[in-house]
C-alpha positions as semicolon CSV with decimal commas, in nm:
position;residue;x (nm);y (nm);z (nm)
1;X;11,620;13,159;9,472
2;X;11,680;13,208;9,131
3;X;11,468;13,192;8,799
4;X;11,489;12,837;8,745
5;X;11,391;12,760;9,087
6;X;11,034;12,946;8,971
7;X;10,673;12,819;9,036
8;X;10,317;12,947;8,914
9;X;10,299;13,362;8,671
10;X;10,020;13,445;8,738
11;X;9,840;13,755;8,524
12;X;9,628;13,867;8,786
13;X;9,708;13,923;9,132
14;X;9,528;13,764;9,458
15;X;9,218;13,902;9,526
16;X;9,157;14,031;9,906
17;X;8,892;13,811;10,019
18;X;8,694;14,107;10,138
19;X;8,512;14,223;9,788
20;X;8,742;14,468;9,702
21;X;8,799;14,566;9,348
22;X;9,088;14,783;9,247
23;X;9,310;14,868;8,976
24;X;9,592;14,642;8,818
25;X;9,869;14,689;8,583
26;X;9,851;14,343;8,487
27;X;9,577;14,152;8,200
28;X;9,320;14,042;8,431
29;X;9,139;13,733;8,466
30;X;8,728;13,666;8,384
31;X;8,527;13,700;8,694
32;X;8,834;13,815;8,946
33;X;8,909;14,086;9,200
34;X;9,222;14,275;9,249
35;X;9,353;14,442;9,504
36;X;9,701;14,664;9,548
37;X;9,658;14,643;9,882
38;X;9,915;14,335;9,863
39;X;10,132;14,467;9,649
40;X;10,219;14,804;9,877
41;X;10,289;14,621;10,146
42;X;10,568;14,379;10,008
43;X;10,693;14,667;9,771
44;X;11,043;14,639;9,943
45;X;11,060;14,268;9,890
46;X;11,234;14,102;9,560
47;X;10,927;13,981;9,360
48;X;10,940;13,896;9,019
49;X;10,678;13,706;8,760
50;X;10,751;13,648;8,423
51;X;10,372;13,707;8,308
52;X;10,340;13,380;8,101
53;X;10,118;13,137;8,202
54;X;9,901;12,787;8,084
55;X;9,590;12,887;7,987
56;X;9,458;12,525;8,035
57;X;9,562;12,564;8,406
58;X;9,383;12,865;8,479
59;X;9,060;12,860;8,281
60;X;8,731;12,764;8,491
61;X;8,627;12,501;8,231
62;X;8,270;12,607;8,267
63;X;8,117;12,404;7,955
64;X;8,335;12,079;8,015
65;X;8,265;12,073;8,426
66;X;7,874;12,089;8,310
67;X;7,919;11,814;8,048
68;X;8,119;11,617;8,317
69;X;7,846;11,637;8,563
70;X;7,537;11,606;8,360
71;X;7,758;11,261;8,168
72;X;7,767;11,160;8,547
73;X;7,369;11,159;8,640
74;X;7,300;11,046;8,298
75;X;7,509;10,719;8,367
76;X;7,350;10,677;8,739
77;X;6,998;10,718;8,578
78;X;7,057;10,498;8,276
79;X;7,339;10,273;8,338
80;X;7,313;10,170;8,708
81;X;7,084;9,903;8,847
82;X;6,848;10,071;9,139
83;X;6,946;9,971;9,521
84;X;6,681;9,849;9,755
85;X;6,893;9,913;10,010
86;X;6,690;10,261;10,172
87;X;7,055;10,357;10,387
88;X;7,249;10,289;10,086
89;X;7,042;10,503;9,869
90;X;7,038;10,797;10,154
91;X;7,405;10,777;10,188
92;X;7,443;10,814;9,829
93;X;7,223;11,092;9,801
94;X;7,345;11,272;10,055
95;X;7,689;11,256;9,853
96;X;7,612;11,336;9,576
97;X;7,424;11,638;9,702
98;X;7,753;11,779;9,889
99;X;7,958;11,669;9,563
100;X;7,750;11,924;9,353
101;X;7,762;12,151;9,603
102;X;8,107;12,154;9,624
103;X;8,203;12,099;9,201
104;X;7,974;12,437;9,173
105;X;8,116;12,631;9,428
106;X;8,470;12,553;9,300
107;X;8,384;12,684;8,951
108;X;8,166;13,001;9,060
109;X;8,263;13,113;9,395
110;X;8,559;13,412;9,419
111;X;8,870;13,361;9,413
112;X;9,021;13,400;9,800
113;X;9,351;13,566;9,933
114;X;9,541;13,290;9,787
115;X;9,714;13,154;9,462
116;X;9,877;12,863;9,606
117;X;9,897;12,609;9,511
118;X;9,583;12,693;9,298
119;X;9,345;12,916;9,345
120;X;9,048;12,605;9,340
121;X;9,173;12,453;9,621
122;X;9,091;12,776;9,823
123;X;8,798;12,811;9,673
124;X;8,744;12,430;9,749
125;X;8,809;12,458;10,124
126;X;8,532;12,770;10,160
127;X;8,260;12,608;9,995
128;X;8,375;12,239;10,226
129;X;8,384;12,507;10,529
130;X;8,001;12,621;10,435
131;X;7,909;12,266;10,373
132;X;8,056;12,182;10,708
133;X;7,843;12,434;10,893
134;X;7,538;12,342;10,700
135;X;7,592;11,947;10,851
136;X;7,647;12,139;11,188
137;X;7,358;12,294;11,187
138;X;7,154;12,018;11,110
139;X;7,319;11,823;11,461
140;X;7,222;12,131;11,627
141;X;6,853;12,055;11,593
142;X;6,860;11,678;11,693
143;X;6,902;11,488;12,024
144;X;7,218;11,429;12,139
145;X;7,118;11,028;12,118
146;X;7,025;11,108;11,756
147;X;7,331;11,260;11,642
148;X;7,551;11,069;11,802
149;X;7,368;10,803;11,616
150;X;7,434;10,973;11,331
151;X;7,829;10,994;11,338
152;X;7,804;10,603;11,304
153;X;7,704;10,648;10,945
154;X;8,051;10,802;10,946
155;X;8,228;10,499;11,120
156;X;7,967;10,204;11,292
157;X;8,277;10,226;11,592
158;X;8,132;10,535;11,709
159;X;7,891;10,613;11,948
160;X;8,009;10,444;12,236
161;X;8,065;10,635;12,572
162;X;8,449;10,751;12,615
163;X;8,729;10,655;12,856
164;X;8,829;11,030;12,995
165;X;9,196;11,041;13,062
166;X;9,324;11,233;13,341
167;X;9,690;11,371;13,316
168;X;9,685;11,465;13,667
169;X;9,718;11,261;13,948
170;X;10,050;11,172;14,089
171;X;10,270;11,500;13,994
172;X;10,608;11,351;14,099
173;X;10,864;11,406;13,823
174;X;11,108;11,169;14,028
175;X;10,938;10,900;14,218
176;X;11,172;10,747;14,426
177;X;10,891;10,485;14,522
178;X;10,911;10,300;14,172
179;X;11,264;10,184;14,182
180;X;11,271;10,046;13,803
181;X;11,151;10,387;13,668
182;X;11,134;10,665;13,855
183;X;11,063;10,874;13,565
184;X;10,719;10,676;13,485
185;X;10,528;10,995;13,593
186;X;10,694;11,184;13,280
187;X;10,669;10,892;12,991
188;X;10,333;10,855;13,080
189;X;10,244;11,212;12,984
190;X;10,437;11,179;12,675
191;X;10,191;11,055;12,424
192;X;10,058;11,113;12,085
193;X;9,968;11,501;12,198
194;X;10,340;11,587;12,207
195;X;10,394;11,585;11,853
196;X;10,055;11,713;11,814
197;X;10,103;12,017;12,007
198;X;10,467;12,073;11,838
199;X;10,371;12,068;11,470
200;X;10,031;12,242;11,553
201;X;10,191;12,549;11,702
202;X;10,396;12,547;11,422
203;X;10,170;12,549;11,141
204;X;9,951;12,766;11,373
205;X;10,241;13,032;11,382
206;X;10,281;13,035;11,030
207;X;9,878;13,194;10,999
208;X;9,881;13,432;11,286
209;X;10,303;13,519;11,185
210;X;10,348;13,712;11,488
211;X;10,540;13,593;11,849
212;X;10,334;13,789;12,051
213;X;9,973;13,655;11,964
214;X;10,120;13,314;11,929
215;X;10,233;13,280;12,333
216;X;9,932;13,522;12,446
217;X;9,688;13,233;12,281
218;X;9,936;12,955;12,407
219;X;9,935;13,108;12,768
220;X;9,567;13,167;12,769
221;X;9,506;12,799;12,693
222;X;9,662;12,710;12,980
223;X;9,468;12,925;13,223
224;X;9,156;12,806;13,015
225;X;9,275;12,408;13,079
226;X;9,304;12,518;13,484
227;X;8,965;12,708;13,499
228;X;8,768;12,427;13,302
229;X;8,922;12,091;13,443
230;X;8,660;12,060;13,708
231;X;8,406;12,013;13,342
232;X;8,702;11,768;13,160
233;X;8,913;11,545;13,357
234;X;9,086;11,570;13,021
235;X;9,222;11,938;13,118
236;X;9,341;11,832;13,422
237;X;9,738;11,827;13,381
238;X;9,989;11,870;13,616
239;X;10,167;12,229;13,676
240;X;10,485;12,064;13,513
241;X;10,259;11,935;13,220
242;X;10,089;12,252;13,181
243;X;10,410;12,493;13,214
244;X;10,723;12,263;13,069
245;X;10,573;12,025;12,866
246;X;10,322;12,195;12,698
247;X;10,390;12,587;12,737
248;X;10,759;12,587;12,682
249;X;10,881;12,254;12,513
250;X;10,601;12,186;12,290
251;X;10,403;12,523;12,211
252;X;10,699;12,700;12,282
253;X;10,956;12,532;12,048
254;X;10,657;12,548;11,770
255;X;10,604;12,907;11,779
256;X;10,992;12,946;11,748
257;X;11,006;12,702;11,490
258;X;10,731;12,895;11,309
259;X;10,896;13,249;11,335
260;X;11,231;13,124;11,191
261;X;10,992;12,981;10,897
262;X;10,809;13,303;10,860
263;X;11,149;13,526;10,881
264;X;11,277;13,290;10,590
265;X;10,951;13,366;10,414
266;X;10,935;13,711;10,424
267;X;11,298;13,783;10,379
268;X;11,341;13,512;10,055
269;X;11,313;13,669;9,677
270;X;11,066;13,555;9,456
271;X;11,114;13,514;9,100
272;X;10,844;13,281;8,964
273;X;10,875;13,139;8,569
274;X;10,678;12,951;8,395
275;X;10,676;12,521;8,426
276;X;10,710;12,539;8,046
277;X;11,002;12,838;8,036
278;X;11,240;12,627;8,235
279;X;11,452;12,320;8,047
280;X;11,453;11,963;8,146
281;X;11,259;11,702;8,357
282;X;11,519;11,817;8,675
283;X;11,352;12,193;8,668
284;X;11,021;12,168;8,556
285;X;10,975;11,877;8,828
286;X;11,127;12,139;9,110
287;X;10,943;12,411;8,956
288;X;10,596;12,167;9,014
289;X;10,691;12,087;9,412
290;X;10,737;12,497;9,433
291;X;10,383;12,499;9,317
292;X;10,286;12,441;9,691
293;X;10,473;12,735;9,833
294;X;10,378;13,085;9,911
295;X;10,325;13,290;9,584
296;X;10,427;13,589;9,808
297;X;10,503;13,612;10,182
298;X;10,303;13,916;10,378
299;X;10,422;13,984;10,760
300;X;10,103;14,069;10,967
301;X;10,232;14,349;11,228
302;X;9,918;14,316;11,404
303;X;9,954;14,692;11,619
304;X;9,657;14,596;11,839
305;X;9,712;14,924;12,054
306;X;9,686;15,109;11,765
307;X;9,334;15,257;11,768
308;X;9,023;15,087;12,013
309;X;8,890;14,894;11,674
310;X;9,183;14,721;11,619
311;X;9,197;14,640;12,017
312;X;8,865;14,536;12,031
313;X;8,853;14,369;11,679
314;X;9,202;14,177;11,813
315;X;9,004;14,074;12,146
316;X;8,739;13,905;11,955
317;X;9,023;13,711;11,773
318;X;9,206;13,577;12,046
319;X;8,825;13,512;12,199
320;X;8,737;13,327;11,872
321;X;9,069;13,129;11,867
322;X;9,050;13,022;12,191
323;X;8,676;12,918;12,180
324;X;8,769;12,696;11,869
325;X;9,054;12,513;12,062
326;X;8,798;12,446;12,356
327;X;8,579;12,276;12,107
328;X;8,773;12,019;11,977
329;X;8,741;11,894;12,348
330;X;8,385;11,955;12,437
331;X;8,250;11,802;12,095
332;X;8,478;11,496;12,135
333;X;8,343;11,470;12,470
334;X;7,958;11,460;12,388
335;X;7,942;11,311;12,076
336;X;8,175;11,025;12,212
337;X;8,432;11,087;11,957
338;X;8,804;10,929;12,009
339;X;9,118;11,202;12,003
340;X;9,290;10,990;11,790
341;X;8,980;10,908;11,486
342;X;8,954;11,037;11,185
343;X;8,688;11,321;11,223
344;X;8,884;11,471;11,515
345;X;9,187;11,493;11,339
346;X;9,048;11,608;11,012
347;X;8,888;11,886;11,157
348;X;9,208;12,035;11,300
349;X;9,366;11,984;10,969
350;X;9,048;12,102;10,818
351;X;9,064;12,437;11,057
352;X;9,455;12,533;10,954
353;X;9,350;12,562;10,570
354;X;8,997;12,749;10,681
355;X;9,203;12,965;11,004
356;X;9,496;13,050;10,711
357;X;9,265;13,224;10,490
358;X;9,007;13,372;10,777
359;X;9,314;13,536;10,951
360;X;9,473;13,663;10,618
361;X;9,130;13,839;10,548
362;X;9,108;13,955;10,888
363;X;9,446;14,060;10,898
364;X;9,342;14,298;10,549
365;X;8,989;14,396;10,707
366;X;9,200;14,586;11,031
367;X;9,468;14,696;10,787
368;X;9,394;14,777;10,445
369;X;9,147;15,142;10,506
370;X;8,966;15,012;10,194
371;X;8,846;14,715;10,303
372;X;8,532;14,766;10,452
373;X;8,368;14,417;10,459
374;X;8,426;14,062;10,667
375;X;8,620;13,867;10,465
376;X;8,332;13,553;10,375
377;X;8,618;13,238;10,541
378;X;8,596;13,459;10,835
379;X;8,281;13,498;10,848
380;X;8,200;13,116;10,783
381;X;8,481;13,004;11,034
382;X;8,335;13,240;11,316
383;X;7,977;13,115;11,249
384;X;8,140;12,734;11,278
385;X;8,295;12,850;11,568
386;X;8,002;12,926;11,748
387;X;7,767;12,657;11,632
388;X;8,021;12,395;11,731
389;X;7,976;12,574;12,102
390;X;7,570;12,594;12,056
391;X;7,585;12,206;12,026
392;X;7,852;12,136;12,293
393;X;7,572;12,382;12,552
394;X;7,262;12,145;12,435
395;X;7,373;11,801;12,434
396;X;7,584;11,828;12,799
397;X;7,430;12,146;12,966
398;X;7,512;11,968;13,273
399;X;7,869;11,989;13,251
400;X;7,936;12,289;13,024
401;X;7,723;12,475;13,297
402;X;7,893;12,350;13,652
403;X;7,947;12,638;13,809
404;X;8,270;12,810;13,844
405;X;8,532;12,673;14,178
406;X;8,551;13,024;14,362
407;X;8,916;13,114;14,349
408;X;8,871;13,074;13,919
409;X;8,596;13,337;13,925
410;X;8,813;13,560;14,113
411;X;9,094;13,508;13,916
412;X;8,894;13,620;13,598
413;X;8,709;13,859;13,792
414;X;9,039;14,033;13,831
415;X;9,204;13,941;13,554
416;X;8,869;14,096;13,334
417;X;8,859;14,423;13,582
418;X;9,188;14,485;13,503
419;X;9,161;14,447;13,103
420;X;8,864;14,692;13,140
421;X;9,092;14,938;13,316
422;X;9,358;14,953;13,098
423;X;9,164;14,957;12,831
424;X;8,939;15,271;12,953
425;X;9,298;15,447;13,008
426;X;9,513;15,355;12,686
427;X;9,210;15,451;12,479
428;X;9,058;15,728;12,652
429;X;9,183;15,892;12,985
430;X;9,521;15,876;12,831
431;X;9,433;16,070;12,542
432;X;9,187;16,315;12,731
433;X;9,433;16,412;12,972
434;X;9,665;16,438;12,662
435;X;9,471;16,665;12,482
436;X;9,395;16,897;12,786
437;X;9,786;16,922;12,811
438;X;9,840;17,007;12,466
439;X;9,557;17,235;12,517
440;X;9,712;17,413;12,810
441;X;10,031;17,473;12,690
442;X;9,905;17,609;12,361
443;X;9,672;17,871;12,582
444;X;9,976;17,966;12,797
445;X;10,214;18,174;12,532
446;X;9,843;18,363;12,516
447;X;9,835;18,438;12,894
448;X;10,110;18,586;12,863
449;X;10,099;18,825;12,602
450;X;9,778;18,954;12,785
């Protein structure tokens, strides 16, 4: 990629996410952070910024957002005709509440771990991602009848009991018995979820950029879809479902898929110029679509054997991740919401932008020895995370709770016990034993001179 192929100069660098200030050799921008924790890592790749940029673009635009807003209510309070309608006038309220919410945060709140394609939008998906827990936590302390009363403000289609699919049942890949299509058994499992599960691993890879994590989460959903069926006829699959389909073909492929996009990343120079350096409509129009591509590419070598934090820390990740995927099926389940709507696939689109910046800032918290706070995405995704399963547990305790089928608790049992021991060993036994031999042989030379 060459200069004229450039995007975005920036004269500050990303902050970290994590409130770290440091120093930087470049003019720095009102109200930012800086970190050189970025910059050491990628010092072997090509990176190059010509350090011109549009003012217009970057400024916060304090005084003419304020103006903007305060023209606004003056025109609803003087201008509009009043509503009798009492639901109209909530909905709008409600609104214009989260609209304010959300134009303040986007002026005021820090900038995040990334530039792309402007440092707003980032800033726009935190303060949605606090606005989203906020709702959440309001569902948390109504009826289940109540709120899912309350998702038909959303759509009036909604709250109406599901049909649960089961994708188990007959498990023949060839069925001789149906002579015009054997192969029913296999079109019938290919549905909208293929493509689903494809592009998600995909995009999933490119946040967690590492092979291993990627097919430990991917296998792990599995066993999770196996222990929790007897709760969701919608985990039942069969074993070819579970292991072809969706392990290998569809996860599998993804995570490949991703890789090869992340090696291209990472090994790709950068050499960003300004939109208004580079000549003609052809240039600056390419330069604009660059706009929406990494600013920078940073490989996460996760090392989770590297000390016990980083083990446990990387635990509580893959815990985290894992709990998140469950929800999109528990929530759909109780508050009677259809796979294919609008608010279930917005919130998996909604939880790649909010998982891309909580894993980059967890990624720096295990990593970078100065950062020694939670990065705030992280800390707003992992309490969504666990409010989404609060509200699942109240509104069905009946089925979240069924108990266990006996050969899945032994399974974990095992599975747990044997997590435990290697952990104990790796982290401490190992190294005990380690230090007495290093202790021994450094004690023997002075046996012998006595």
């Amino acid at each position: 990629m060459n200069g004229n192929n450039s995007a975005i100069s920036l004269n500050e660098h990303v902050s970290n996410g994590n409130g770290i200030a440091a120093k930087s050799s470049k003019p720095m921008r009102q109200n930012s952070t800086y970190s050189d924790w970025e910059v050491e890592k990628n010092k072997n790749k090509q990176f190059h910024e010509d350090f011109t940029i549009n003012n217009f673009f970057w400024r916060t635009h304090t005084i003419t957002c304020l103006v903007v807003l305060c023209g606004t209510l003056i025109y609803v309070t003087g201008f509009e005709e009043p509503s009798a309608n009492t639901e109209f006038n909530t909905k709008r309220g409600i609104l214009a509440v989260l609209l304010v919410f959300l134009f303040y945060g986007v002026i005021y709140t820090p900038d995040g771990p990334f530039v792309r394609p402007h440092p707003a939008f980032w800033r726009f998906v935190l303060c949605l991602s606090v606005a989203y827990e906020l709702g959440l936590i309001f569902i948390l302390f109504q009826n289940v009848h109540d709120a899912r009363k309350l998702l038909r403000y959303f759509d009036p289609e909604l709250g109406r009991p599901l049909p649960e699919k089961d994708y188990g049942g007959n498990c023949l890949i060839y069925d001789p018995a149906n002579a015009t299509d054997p192969f029913h058994n296999v079109w019938d499992k290919l549905d909208g979820f293929v493509t689903v599960h494809f592009f998600g691993w995909w995009l999933k890879t490119l946040i967690l950029r590492d092979y291993w994590l990627c097919c430990v989460l991917s296998f792990m959903f599995e066993i999770l879809e196996y222990t929790l069926e007897h709760q969701l006829p919608n985990f039942s699959e069969c074993w070819w479902d579970h292991w072809i389909m969706d392990f290998l073909l569809c996860n599998g492929l993804g995570i490949v898929m991703g890789m090869k996009t992340c090696n291209y990343l990472s090994l790709k120079p950068y050499y960003w110029t300004s939109m208004w350096n580079i000549p003609g409509y052809k240039g600056k129009l390419k330069r604009f679509v660059l706009q929406f591509t990494p600013y920078r590419w940073t490989d996460f070598d996760w090392t989770p054997t590297k000390s016990f934090r980083r083990w446990v820390i990387m635990l509580m990740v893959i815990a985290m991740f894992l709990l998140a995927e469950v929800n999109t099926f528990y929530l759909k389940y109780v508050l009677w919401v259809p796979p294919p709507h609008f608010l279930c696939l917005g919130r998996l689109v909604f939880f790649l932008f909010m998982g891309a910046t909580a894993m980059r800032e967890v990624f720096q918290y295990l990593d970078d020895p100065k950062a020694n706070k939670f990065g705030r995405q992280s800390w707003v995704i992992s309490a969504i995370i666990i409010t989404e399963t609060l509200i699942s547990v109240k509104f069905d305790p009946a089925t979240v709770t069924k108990p266990l089928p006996r050969h899945v608790i032994i399974i974990w049992s095992v599975g747990f016990s044997l997590l435990s021991a290697w952990t104990v060993w790796n982290f401490f036994l190992k190294r005990f034993f380690y230090s007495l031999a290093v202790a021994k042989e450094t004690a023997s030379p002075k046996t012998k001179v006595n």
